[in-house]
C-alpha positions in Angstrom: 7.7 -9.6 5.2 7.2 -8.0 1.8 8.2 -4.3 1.2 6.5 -2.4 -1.0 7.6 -0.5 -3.7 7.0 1.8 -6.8 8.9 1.4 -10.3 10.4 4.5 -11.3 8.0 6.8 -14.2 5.6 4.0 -13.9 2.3 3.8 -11.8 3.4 0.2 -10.8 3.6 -1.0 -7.2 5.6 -4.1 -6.8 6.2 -6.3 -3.5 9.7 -8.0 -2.8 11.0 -10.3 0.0 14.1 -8.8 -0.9 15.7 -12.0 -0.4 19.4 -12.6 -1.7 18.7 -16.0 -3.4 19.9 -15.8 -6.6 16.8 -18.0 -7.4 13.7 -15.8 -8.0 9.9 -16.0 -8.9 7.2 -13.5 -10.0 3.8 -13.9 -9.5 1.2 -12.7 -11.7 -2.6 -12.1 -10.8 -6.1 -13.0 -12.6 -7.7 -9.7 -14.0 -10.1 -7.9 -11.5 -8.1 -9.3 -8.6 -4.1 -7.9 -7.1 -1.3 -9.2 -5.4 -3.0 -10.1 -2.2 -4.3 -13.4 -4.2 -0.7 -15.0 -3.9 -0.5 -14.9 -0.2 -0.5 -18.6 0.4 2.5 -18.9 -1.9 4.5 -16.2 -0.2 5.9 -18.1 2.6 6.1 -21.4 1.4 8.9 -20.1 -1.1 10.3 -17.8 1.1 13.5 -18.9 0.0 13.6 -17.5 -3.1 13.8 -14.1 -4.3 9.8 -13.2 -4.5 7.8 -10.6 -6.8 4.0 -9.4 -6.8 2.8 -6.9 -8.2 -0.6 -5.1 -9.2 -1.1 -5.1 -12.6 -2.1 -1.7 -14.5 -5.2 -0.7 -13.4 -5.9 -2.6 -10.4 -4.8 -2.5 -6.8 -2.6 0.3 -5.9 -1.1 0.2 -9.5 -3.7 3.1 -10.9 -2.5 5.8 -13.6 -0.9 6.5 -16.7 0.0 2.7 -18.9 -1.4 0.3 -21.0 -1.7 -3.9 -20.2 0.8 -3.8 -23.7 3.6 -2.5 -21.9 3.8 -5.4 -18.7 6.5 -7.2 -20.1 8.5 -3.9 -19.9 7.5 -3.3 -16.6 8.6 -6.8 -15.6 11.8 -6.7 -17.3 12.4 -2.9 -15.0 11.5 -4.6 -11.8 14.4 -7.7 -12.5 16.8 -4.6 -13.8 16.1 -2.8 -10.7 16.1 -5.8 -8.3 18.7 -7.4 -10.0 18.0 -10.6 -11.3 19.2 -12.0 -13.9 16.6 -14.8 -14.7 13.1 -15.5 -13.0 10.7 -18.2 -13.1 7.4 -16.8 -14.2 4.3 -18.0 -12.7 1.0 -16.5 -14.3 -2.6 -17.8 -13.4 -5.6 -16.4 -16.1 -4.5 -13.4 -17.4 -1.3 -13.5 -15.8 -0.6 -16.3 -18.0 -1.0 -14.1 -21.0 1.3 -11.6 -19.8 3.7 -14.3 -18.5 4.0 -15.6 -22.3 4.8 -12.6 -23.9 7.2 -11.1 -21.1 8.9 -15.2 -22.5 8.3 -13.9 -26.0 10.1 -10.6 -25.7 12.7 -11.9 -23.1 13.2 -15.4 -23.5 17.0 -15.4 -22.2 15.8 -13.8 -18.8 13.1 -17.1 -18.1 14.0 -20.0 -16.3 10.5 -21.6 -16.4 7.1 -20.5 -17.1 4.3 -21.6 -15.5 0.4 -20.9 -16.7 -2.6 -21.6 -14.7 -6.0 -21.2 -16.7 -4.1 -20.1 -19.8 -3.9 -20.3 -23.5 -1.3 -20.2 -25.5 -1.5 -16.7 -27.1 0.9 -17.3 -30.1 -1.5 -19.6 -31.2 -5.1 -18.8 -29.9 -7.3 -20.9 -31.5 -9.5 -18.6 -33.9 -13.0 -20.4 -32.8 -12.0 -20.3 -29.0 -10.9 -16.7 -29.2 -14.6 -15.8 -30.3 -16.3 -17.9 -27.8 -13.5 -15.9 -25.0 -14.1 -12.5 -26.0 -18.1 -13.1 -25.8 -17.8 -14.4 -22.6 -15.8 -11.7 -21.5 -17.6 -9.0 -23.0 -21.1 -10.0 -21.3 -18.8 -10.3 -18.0 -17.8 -6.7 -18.8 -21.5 -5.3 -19.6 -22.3 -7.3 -16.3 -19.6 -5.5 -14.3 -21.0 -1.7 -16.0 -24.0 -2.4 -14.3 -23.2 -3.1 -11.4 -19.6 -4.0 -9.9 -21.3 -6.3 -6.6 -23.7 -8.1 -9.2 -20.5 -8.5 -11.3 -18.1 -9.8 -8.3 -20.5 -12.9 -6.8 -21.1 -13.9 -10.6 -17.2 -13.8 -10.7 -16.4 -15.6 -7.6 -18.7 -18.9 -8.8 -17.3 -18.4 -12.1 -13.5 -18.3 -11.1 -13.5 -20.1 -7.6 -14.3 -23.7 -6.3 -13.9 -23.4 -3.0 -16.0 -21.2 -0.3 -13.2 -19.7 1.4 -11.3 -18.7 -2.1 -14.5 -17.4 -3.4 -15.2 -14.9 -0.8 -11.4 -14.1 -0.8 -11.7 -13.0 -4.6 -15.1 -11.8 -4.3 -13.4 -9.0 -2.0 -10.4 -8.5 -4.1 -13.2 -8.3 -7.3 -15.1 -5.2 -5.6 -12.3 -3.1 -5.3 -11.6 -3.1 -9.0 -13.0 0.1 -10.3 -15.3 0.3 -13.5 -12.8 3.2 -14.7 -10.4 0.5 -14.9 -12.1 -1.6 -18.1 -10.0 0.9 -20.1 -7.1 -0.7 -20.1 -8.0 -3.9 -21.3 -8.0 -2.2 -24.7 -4.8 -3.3 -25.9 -4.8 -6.8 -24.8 -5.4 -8.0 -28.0 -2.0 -6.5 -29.6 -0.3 -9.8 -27.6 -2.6 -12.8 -29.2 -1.2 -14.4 -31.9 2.0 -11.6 -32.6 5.1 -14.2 -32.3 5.5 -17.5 -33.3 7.6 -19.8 -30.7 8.7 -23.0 -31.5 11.3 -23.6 -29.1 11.8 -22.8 -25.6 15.3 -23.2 -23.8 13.1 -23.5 -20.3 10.4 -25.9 -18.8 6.8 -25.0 -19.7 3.7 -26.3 -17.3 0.6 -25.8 -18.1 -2.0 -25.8 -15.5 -6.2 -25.8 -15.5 -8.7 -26.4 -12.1 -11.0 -29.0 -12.5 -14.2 -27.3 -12.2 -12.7 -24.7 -14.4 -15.0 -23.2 -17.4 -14.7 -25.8 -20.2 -13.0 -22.8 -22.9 -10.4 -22.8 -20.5 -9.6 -26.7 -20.2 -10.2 -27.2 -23.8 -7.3 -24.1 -24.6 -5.0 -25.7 -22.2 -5.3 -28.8 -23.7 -5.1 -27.7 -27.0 -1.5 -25.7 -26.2 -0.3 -28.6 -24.1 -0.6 -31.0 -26.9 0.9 -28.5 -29.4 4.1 -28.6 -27.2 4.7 -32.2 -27.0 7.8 -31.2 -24.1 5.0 -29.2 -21.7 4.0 -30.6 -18.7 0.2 -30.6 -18.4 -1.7 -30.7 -14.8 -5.2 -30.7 -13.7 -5.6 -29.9 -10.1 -8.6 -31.5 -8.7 -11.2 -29.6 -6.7 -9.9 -26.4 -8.2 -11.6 -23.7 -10.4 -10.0 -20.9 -12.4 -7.8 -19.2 -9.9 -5.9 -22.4 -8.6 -3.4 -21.3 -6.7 -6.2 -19.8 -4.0 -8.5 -22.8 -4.2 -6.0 -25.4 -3.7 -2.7 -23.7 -2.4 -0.8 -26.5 -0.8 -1.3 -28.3 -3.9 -0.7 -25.6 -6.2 2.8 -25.2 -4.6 3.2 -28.1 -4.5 3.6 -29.0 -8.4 5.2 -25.2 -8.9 7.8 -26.1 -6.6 9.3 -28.9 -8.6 9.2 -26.7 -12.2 11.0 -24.0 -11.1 14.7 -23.5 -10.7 
């Protein structure tokens, strides 16, 4: 059972197991989705310490922030929990935020995981265009009309039927008011420069995932000779819903 709580002077709402382990995991969700998506991982590592949350402007988490300030409120959710170190695990944008919460507080990660990801100390200048015109016709799409916006969204980011309706659901909920805080985003691309990580780094992309992603993941798993690099077969953009048992799976042996 997961309780449900809110970080203090923050809109945040966060979701804990509150188990003792001293072994712990946060989970981070694809934009225009919320926690909910990591259900199938929440038992099956029940036996760590588990986080969700919503990030800033969708789900419950609605009010006063920016997307720029995640890695703060990650690092008050492990001060108030009281972890000392967490394995990160961040699928599409969550994988951005992931990184930079390892940028800011590298001695707090004991792996990082990053489904659908780039690596945003690095972003490939040509890829960055072709991402931020794909995203901003998804946007204009989503203006129009937030139901026209979700089924184009569910083919786009899902593989499988049942994790398409699942996110297709979790995509209509996201309010158009909501697009605001995407603004800042782009303060995290290409701010630090890491060359060394004292943790394991995976780096994950679906198979039937849109080719900008699998050619970015590539591209920053071959830049880091020590990553490990998976494709999960019959898999989109959000793995970890269209594949979960095989999603855990390769999680479960990266993180400690």
């Amino acid at each position: 059972m997961m309780k449900e709580k809110v970080l203090i002077n923050t809109p945040i709402h966060y979701w804990t197991n509150e188990s003792e382990s001293t072994k712990a995991i946060i989970f981070i969700h694809p934009a225009f989705a919320d926690h909910t998506c990591f259900d199938e991982q929440i038992h099956y590592f029940n036996c760590y310490k588990i986080i969700t949350f919503d990030l800033i402007g969708h789900g419950k988490s609605l009010g006063k922030g920016t997307m720029e300030e995640t890695a703060n409120y990650i690092n008050q959710m492990l001060e108030v929990e009281k972890i000392d170190k967490i394995n990160l695990v961040g699928v599409s944008i969550g994988a951005v935020f992931a990184q930079d919460f390892a940028n800011k507080y590298g001695n707090r990660v004991s792996s990082l995981v990053c489904i659908g990801g780039y690596d945003i100390n690095n972003f490939d200048r040509k890829l960055q265009k072709d991402n931020s015109t794909h995203q901003m016709k998804m946007m204009i799409k989503a203006m129009i009309s937030i139901k026209m916006f979700a089924e184009d969204n569910k083919k786009i980011s899902a593989f499988t039927k049942e994790a398409q309706e699942k996110f297709y659901a979790m995509n209509l909920k996201f309010k158009k008011s909501s697009f605001k805080y995407f603004a800042t985003l782009h303060k995290l691309i290409n701010k630090y420069h890491i060359d060394k990580r004292e943790y394991p780094l995976l780096i994950g992309v679906g198979e039937h995932d849109v080719e900008i992603a699998k050619q970015a993941s590539l591209i920053w798993h071959h830049s880091y000779p020590k990553s490990q690099f998976v494709e999960f077969l019959n898999a989109g953009h959000i793995v970890n819903m269209d594949v979960p048992k095989e999603f855990n799976e390769v999680i479960s042996k990266i993180i400690r």
